[in-house]
C-alpha positions in Angstrom: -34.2 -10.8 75.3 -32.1 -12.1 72.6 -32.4 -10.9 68.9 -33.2 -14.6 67.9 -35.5 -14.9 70.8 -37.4 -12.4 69.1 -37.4 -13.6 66.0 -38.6 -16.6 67.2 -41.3 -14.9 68.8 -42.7 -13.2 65.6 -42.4 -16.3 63.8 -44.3 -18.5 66.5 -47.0 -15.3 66.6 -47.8 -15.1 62.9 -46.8 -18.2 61.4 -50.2 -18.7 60.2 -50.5 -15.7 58.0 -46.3 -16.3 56.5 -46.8 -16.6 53.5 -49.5 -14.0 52.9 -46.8 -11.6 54.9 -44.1 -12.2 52.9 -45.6 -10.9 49.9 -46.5 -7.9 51.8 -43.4 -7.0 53.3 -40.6 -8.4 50.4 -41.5 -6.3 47.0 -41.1 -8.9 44.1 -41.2 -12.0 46.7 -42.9 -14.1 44.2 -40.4 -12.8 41.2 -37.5 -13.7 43.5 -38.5 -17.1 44.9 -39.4 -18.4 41.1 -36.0 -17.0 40.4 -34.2 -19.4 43.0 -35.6 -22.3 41.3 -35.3 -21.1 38.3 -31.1 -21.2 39.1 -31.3 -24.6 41.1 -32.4 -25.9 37.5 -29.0 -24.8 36.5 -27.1 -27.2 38.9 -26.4 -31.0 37.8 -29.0 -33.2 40.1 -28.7 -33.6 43.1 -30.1 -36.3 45.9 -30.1 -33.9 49.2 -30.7 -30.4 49.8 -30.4 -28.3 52.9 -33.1 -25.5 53.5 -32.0 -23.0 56.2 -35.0 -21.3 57.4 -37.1 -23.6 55.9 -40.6 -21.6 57.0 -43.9 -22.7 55.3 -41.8 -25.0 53.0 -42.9 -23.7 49.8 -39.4 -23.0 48.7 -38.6 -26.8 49.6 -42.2 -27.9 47.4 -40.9 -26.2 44.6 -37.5 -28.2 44.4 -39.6 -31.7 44.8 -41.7 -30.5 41.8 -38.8 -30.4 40.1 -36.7 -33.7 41.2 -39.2 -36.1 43.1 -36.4 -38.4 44.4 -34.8 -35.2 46.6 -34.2 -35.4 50.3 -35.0 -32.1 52.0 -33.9 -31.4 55.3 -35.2 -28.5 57.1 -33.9 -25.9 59.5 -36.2 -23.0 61.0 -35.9 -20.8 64.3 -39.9 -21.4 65.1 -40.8 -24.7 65.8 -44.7 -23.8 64.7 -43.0 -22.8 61.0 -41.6 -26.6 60.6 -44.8 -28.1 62.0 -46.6 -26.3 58.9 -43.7 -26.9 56.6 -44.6 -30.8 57.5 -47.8 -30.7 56.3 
């Protein structure tokens, strides 16, 4: 099996629990995801942003909080991950 098979795999297996499991296994997860926003501030505005592993969305929310009028597009291995991000 293929590395991104399996990543796949354990994406489709415990999409449910993501973001819960991030913040188990990344020390300083929610310190480092305010800190990407916190930069994309930094940038002039912008109308479309691409999110590469996109998972639950939450990183994506976070940009629309700050500019309503951005167009997200979304990329992620597990199809169950953008299915929640959609929501």
């Amino acid at each position: 099996m293929k590395h991104s098979d399996l990543v796949r795999d354990h994406f489709e297996n415990k999409y449910k629990d993501y973001d819960r499991l991030i913040r188990k296994l990344i020390p300083r997860y929610n310190e480092m995801h305010q800190n990407v926003l916190d930069q994309v501030k930094t940038l002039k505005p912008f109308d479309r942003l691409l999110d590469l592993g996109i998972g639950s969305g939450e990183t994506a929310l976070g940009f629309l909080k700050q500019q309503q009028d951005l167009s997200i597009d979304g990329i992620d291995i597990s199809s169950e991950m953008i299915a929640r991000g959609k929501n």
